[in-house]
PyMOL Python script that loads the backbone (N, CA, C, O; Angstrom):
from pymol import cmd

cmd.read_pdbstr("""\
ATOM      1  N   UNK A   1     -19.396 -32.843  32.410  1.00  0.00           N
ATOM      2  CA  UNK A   1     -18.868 -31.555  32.808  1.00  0.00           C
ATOM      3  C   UNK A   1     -19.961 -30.847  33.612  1.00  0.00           C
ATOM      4  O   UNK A   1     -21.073 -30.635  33.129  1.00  0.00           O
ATOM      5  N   UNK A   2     -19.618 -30.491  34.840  1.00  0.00           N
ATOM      6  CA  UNK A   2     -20.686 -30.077  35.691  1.00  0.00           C
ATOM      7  C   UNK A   2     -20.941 -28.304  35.449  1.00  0.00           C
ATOM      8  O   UNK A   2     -19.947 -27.845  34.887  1.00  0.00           O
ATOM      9  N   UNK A   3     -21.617 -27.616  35.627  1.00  0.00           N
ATOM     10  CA  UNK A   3     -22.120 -26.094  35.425  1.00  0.00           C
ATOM     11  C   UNK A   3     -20.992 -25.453  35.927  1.00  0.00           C
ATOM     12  O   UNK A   3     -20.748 -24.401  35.336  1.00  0.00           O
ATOM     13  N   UNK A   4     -20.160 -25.767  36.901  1.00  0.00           N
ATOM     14  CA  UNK A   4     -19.058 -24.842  37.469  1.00  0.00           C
ATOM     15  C   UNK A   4     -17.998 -24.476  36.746  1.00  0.00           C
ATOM     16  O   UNK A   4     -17.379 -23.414  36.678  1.00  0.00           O
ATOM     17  N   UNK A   5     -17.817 -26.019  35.953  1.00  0.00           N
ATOM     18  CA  UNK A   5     -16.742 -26.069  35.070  1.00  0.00           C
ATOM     19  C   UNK A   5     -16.635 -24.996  34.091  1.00  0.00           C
ATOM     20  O   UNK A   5     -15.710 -24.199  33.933  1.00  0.00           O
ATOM     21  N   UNK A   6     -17.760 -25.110  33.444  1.00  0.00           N
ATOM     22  CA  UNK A   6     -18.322 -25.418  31.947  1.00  0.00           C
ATOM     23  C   UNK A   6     -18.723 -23.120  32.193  1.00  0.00           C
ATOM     24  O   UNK A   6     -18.818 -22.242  31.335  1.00  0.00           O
ATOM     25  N   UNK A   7     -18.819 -23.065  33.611  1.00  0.00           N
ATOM     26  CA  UNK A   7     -18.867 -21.268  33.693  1.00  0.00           C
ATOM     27  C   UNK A   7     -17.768 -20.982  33.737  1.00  0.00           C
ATOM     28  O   UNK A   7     -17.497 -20.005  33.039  1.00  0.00           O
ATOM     29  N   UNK A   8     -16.819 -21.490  34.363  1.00  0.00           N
ATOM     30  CA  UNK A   8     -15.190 -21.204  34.137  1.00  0.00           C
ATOM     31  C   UNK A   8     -14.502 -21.195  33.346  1.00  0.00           C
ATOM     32  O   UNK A   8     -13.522 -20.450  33.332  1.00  0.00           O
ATOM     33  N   UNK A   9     -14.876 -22.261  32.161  1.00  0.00           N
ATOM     34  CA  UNK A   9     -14.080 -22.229  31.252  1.00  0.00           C
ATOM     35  C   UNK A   9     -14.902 -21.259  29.971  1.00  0.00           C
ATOM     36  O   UNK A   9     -14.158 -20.873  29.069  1.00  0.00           O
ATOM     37  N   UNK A  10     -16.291 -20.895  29.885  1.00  0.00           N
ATOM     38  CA  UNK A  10     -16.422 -19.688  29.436  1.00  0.00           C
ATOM     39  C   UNK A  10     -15.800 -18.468  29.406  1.00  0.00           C
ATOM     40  O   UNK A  10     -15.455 -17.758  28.462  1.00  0.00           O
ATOM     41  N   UNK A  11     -15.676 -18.284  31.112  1.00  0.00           N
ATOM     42  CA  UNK A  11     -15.329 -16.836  31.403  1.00  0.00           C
ATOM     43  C   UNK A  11     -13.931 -16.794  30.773  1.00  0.00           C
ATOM     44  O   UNK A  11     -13.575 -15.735  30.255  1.00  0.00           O
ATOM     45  N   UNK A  12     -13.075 -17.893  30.772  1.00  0.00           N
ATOM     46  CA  UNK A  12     -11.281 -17.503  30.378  1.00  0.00           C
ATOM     47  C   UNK A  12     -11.540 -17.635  28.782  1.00  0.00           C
ATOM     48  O   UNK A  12     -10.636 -17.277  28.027  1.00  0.00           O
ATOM     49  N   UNK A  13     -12.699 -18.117  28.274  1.00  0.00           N
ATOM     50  CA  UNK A  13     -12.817 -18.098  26.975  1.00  0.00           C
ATOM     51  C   UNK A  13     -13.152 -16.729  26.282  1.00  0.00           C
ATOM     52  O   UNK A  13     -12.827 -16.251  25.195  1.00  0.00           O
ATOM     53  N   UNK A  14     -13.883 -16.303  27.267  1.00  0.00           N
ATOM     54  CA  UNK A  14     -14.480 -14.810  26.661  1.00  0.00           C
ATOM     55  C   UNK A  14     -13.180 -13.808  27.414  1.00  0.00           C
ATOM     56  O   UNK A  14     -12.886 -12.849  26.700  1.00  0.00           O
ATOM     57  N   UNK A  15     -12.619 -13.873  28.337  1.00  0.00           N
ATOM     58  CA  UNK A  15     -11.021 -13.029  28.714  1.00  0.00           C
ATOM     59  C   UNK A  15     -10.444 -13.001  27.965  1.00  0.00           C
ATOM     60  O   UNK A  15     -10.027 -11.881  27.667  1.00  0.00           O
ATOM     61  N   UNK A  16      -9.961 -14.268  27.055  1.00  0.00           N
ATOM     62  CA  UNK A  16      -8.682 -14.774  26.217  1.00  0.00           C
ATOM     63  C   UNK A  16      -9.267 -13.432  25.049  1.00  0.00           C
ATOM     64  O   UNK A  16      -8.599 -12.408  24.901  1.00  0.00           O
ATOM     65  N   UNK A  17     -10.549 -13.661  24.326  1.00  0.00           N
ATOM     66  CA  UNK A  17     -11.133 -12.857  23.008  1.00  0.00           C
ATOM     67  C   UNK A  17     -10.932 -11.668  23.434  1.00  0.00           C
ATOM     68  O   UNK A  17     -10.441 -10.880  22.626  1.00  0.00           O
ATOM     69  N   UNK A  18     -11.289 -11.115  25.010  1.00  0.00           N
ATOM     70  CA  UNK A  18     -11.066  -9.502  24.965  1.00  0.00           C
ATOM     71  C   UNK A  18      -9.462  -9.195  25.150  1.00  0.00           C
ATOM     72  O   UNK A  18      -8.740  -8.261  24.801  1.00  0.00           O
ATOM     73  N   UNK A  19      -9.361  -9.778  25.488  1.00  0.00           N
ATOM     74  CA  UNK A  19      -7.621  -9.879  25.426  1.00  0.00           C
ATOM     75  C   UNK A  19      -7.097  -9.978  23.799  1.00  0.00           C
ATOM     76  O   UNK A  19      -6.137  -9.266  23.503  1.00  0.00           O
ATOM     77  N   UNK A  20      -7.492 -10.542  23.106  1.00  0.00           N
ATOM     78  CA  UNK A  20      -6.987 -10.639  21.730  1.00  0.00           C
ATOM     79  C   UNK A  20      -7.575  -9.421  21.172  1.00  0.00           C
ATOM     80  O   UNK A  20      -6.982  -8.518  20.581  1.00  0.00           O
ATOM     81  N   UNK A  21      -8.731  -9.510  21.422  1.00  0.00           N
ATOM     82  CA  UNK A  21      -9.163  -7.979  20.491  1.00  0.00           C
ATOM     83  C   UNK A  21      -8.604  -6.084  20.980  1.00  0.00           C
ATOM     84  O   UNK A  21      -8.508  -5.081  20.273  1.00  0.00           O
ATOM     85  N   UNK A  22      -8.409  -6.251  22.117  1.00  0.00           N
ATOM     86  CA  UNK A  22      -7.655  -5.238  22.433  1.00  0.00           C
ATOM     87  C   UNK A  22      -6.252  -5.461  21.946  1.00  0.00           C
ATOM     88  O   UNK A  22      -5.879  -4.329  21.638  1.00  0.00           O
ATOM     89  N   UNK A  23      -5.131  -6.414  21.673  1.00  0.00           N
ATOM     90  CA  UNK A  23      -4.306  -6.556  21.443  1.00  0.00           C
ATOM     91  C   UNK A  23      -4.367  -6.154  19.826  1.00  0.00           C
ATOM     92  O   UNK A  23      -3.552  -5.327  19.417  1.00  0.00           O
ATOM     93  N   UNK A  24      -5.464  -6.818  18.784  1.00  0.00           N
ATOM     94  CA  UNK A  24      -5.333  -6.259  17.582  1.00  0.00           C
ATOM     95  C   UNK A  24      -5.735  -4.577  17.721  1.00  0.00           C
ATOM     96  O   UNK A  24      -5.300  -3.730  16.941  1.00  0.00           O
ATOM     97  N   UNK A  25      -6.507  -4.328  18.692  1.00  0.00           N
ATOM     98  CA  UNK A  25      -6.774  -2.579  18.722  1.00  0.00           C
ATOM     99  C   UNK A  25      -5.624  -2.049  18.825  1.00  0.00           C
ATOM    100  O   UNK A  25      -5.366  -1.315  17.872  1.00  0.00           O
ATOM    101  N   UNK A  26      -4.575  -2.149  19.846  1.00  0.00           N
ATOM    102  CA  UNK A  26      -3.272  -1.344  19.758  1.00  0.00           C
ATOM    103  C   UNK A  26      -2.629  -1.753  18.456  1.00  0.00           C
ATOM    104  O   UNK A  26      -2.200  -0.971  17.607  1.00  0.00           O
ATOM    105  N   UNK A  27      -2.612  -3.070  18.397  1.00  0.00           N
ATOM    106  CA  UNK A  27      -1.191  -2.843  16.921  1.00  0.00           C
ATOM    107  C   UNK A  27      -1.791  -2.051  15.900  1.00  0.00           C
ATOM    108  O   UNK A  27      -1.105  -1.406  15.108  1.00  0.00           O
ATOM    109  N   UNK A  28      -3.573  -2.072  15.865  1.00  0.00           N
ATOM    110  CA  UNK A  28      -3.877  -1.105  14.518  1.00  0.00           C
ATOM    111  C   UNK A  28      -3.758   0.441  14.623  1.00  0.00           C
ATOM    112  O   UNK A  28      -3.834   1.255  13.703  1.00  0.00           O
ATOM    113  N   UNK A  29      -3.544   0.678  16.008  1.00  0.00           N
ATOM    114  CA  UNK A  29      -3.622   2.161  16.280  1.00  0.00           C
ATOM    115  C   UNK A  29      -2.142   2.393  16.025  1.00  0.00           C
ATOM    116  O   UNK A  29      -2.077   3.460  15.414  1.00  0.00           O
ATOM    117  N   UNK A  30      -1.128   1.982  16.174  1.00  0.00           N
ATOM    118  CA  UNK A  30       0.150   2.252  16.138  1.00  0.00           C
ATOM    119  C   UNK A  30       0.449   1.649  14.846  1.00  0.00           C
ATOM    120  O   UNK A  30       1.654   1.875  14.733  1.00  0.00           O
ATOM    121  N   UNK A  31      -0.061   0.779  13.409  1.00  0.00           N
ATOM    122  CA  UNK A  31       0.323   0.776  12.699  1.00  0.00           C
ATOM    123  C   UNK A  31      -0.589   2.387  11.825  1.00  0.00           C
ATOM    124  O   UNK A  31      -0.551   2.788  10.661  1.00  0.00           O
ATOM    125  N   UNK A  32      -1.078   2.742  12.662  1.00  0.00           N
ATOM    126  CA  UNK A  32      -2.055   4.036  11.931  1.00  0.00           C
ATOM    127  C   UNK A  32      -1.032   5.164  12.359  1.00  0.00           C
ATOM    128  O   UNK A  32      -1.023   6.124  11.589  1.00  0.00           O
ATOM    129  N   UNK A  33      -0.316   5.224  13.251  1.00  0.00           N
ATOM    130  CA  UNK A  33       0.518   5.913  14.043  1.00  0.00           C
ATOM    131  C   UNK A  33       1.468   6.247  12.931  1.00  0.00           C
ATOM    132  O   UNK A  33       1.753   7.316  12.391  1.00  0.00           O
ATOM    133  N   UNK A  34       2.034   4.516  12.677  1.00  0.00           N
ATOM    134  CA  UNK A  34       3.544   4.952  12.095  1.00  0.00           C
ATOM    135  C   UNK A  34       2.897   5.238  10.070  1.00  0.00           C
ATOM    136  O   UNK A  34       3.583   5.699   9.157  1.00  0.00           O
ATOM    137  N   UNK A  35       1.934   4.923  10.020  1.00  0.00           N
ATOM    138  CA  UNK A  35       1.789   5.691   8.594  1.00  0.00           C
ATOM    139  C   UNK A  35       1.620   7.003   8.559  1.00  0.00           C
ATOM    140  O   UNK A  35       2.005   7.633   7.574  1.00  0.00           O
ATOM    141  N   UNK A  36       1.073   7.571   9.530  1.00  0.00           N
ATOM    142  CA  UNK A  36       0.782   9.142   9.757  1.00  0.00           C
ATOM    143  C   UNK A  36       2.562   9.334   9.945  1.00  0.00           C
ATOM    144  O   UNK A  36       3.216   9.445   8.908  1.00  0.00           O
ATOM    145  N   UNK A  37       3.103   9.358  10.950  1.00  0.00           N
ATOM    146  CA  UNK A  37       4.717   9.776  10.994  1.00  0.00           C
ATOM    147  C   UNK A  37       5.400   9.591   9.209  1.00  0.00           C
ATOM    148  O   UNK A  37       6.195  10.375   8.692  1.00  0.00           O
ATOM    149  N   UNK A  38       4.847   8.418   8.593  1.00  0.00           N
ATOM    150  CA  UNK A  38       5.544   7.908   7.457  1.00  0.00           C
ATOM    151  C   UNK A  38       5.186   9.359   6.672  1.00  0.00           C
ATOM    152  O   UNK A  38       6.009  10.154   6.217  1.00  0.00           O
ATOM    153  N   UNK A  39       4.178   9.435   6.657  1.00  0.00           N
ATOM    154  CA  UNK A  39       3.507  10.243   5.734  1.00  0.00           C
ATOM    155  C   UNK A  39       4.007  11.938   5.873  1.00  0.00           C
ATOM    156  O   UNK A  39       4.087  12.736   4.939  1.00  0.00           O
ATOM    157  N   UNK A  40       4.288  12.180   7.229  1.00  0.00           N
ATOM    158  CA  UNK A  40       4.705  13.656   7.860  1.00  0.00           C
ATOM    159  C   UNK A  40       5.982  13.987   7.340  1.00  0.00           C
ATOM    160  O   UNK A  40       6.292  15.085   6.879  1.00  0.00           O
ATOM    161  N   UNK A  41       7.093  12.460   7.485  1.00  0.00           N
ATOM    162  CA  UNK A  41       8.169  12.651   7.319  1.00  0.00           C
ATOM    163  C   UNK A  41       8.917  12.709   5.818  1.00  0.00           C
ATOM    164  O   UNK A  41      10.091  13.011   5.603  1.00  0.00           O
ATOM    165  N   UNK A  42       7.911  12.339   4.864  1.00  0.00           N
ATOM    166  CA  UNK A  42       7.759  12.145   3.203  1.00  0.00           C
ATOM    167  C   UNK A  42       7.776  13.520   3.527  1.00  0.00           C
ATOM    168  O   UNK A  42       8.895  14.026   3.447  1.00  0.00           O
ATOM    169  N   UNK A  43       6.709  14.392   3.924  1.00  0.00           N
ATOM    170  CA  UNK A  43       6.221  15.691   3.553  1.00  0.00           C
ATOM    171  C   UNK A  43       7.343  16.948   3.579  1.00  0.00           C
ATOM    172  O   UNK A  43       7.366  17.930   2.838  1.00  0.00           O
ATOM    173  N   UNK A  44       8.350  16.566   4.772  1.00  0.00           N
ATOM    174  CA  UNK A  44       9.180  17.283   5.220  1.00  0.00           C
ATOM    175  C   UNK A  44      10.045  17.174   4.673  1.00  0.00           C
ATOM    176  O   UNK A  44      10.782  18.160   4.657  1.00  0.00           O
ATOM    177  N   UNK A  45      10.517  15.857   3.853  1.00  0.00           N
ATOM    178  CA  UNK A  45      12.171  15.610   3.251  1.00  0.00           C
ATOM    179  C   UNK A  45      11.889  16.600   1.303  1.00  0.00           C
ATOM    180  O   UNK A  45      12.634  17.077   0.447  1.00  0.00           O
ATOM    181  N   UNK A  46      10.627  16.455   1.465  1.00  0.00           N
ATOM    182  CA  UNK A  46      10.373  17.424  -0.157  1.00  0.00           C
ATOM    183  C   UNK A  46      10.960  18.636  -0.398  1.00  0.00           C
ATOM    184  O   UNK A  46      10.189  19.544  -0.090  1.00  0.00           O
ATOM    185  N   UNK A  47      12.277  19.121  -0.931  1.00  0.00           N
ATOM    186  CA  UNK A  47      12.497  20.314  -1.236  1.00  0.00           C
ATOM    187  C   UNK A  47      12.166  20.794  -2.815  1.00  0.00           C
ATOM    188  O   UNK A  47      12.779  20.450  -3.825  1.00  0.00           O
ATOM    189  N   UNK A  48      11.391  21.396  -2.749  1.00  0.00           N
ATOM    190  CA  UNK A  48      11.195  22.311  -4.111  1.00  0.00           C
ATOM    191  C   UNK A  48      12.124  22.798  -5.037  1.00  0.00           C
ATOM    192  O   UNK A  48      12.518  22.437  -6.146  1.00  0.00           O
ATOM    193  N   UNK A  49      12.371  23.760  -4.233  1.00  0.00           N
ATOM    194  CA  UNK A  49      13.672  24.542  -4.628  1.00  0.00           C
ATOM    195  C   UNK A  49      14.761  23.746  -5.075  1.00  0.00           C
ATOM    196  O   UNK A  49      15.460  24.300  -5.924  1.00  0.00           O
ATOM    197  N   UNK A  50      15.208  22.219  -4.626  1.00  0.00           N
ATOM    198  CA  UNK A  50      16.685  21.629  -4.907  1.00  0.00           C
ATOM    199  C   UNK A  50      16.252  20.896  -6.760  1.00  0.00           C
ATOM    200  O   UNK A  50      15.414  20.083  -7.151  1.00  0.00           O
ATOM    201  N   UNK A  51      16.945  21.420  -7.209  1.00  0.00           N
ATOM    202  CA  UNK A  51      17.222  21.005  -8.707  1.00  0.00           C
ATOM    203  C   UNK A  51      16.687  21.913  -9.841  1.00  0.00           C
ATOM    204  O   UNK A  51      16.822  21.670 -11.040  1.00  0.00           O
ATOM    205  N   UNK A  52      15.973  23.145  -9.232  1.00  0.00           N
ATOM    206  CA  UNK A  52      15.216  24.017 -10.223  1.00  0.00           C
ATOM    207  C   UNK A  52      16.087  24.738 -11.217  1.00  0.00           C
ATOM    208  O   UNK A  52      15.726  25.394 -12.194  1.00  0.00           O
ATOM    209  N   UNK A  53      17.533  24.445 -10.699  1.00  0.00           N
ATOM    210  CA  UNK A  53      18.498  25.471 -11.457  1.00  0.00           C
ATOM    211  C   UNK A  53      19.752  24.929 -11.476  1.00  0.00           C
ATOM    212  O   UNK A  53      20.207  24.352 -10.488  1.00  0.00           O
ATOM    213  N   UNK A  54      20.454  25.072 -12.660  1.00  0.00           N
ATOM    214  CA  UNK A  54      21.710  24.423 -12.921  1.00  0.00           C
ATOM    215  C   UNK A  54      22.455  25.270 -13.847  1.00  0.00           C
ATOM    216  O   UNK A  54      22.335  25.708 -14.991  1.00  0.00           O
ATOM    217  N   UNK A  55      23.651  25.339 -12.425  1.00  0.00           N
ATOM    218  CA  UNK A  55      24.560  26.163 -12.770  1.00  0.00           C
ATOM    219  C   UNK A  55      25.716  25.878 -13.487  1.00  0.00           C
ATOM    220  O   UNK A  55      26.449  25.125 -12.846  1.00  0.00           O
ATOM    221  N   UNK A  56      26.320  26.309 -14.969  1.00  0.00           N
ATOM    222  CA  UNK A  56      27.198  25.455 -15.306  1.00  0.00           C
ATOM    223  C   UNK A  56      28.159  26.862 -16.194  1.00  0.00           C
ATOM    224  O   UNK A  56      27.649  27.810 -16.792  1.00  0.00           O
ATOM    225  N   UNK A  57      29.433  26.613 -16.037  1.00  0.00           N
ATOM    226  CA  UNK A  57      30.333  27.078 -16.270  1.00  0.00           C
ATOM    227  C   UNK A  57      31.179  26.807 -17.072  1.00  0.00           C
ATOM    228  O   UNK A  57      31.508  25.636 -16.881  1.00  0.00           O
ATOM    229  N   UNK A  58      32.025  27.479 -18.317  1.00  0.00           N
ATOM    230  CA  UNK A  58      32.272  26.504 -19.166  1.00  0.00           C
ATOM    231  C   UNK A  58      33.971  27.709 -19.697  1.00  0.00           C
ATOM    232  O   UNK A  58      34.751  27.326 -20.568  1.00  0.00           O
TER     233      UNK A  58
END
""", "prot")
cmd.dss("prot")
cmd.show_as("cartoon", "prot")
cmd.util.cbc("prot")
cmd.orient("prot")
C-alpha cells in the first residue's frame, strides 16, 4: 500500500468518526429535548384542585 493510499483512506476514516460523532451529538441533544418537553408537559397536565372535594347528595 503506497503513502497515497494509506492518506486517503485515513482521511475517510477520520470523516466517517466525525460524522458518527456529530450524529450521536444531535440524537443526544434531541433526546435531552424531548425529556425536557416530557417533563414540561407532566408539569402542566397536574391539577391540584381536581379531586379535593366530593360532592354527594343523598
Amino acid at each position: 500500500m503506497n503513502i497515497s493510499t494509506l492518506s486517503t483512506v485515513m482521511k475517510q476514516n477520520s470523516l466517517s468518526q466525525a460524522v458518527g460523532i456529530q450524529l450521536l451529538k444531535m440524537s443526544n441533544d434531541q433526546a435531552t429535548q424531548q425529556g425536557q418537553d416530557l417533563a414540561k408537559m407532566m408539569a402542566q397536565s397536574v391539577q391540584p384542585h381536581v379531586g379535593g372535594n366530593l360532592d354527594i347528595k343523598i
